[in-house]
C-alpha positions as CSV (number, residue, x, y, z in Angstrom):
1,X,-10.8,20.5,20.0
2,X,-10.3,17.2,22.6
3,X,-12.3,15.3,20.2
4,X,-10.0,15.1,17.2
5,X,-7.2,14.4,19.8
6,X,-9.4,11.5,21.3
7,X,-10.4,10.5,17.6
8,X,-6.5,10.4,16.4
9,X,-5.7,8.5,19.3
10,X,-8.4,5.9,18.9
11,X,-7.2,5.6,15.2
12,X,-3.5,5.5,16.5
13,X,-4.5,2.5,18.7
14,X,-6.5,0.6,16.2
15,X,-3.6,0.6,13.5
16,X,-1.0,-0.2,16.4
17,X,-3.2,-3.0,17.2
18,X,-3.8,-4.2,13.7
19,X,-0.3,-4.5,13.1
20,X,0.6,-5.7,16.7
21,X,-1.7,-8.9,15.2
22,X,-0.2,-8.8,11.8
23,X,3.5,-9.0,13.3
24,X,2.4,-11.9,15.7
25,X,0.8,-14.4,12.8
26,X,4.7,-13.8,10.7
27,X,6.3,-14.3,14.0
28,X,4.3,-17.6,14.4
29,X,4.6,-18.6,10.7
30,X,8.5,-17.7,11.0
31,X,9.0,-19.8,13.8
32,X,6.8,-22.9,12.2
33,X,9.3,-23.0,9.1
34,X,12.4,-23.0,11.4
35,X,10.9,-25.9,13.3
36,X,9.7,-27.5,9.7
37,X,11.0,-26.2,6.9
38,X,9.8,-28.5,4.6
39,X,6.3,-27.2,5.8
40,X,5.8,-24.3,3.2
41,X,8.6,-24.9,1.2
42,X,7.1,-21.9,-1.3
43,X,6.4,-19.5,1.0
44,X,9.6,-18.2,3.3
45,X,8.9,-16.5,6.5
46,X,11.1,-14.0,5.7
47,X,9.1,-13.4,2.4
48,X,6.2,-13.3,5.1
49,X,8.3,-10.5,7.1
50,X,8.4,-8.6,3.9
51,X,4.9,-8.6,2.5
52,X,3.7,-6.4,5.6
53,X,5.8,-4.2,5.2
């Protein structure tokens, strides 16, 4: 019974770190078009934001 407690939690961890990553590259992006928005002038970082959710 443990073992589908320890399995949830492993796959609980892996999305939380998946996202975790996901979140920090729109972060990044979002913060390169503030500093240069002429950068990726088709691309928003809010649009970013948006498409992982």
């Amino acid at each position: 019974d443990i073992h589908k407690y320890e399995n949830f939690l492993a796959v609980l961890q892996q999305a939380c770190s998946q996202a975790n990553r996901q979140l920090s590259k729109a972060s990044k992006r979002l913060l390169e078009d503030v500093k240069n928005p002429e950068l990726r002038k088709g691309q928003s970082g809010v649009w970013m934001i948006a498409s992982l959710m």
